[in-house]
Every structure is written in structure tokens, then in C-alpha cells.
Residue, then its C-alpha position, 0 to 999 in steps of 0.5 A: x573936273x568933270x564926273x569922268x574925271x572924278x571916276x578915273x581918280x577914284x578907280x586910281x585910289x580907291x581906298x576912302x570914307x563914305x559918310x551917311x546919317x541915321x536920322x540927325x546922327x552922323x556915321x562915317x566908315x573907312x571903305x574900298x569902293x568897288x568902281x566909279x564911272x559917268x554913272x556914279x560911285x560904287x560900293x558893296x555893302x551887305x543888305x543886314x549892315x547900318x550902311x544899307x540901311x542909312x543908304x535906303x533912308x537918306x539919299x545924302x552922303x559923302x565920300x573923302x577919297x585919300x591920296x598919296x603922294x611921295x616926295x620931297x616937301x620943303x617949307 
């Protein structure tokens, strides 16, 4: 998929879980981003928040972007 790709699933659900870290501890938090396009993937958080802080500090992290489907599953 291409990063355009990826924005347009993450405009189209925008309920997910970023993951950071402060110094070798993990945090990861349920999030609703903001926007994604071919720039990147946005999110508001307030600049007196761990989040902020861990963002400024280390620029590696994660993101799961959930998605419903409804349906009919057999096994």
C-alpha cells in the first residue's frame, strides 16, 4: 500500500492506539487521531501530557488503527 493509501484507511477509522516510550518503558494509549495524508499521521495532545513529552524525546512509535467489519464469518 502506499502512504496515500494508508491515510485514506486511517481518515476512514480513526479510532486507534499509539505506542511511545520513555526511556526502555513502553506506554501505549487508546487515541482518536486528528487526520493522516502523504505528510503523515496527525494527533492533538496537550504539551503538559507524558505523550508530549515521550514525542519530543524519541522519535520511534507505533500506531494499530482498528477496524470493523460486520458480517457473516463461517469456520
Amino acid at each position: 500500500m502506499s502512504l496515500e493509501e494508508y491515510a485514506k484507511f486511517a481518515n476512514g477509522n480513526p479510532a486507534c492506539y499509539l505506542a511511545t516510550a520513555e526511556e526502555d518503558q513502553p506506554s501505549v494509549r487508546a487515541m482518536g487521531m486528528r487526520y493522516a495524508d502523504e505528510t503523515g499521521f496527525y494527533f492533538q495532545t496537550m504539551s503538559n501530557k507524558a505523550l508530549y513529552k515521550q514525542v519530543q524525546e524519541n522519535d520511534k512509535r507505533e500506531i494499530l488503527i482498528n477496524m470493523s467489519i460486520t458480517g457473516m464469518c463461517g469456520i
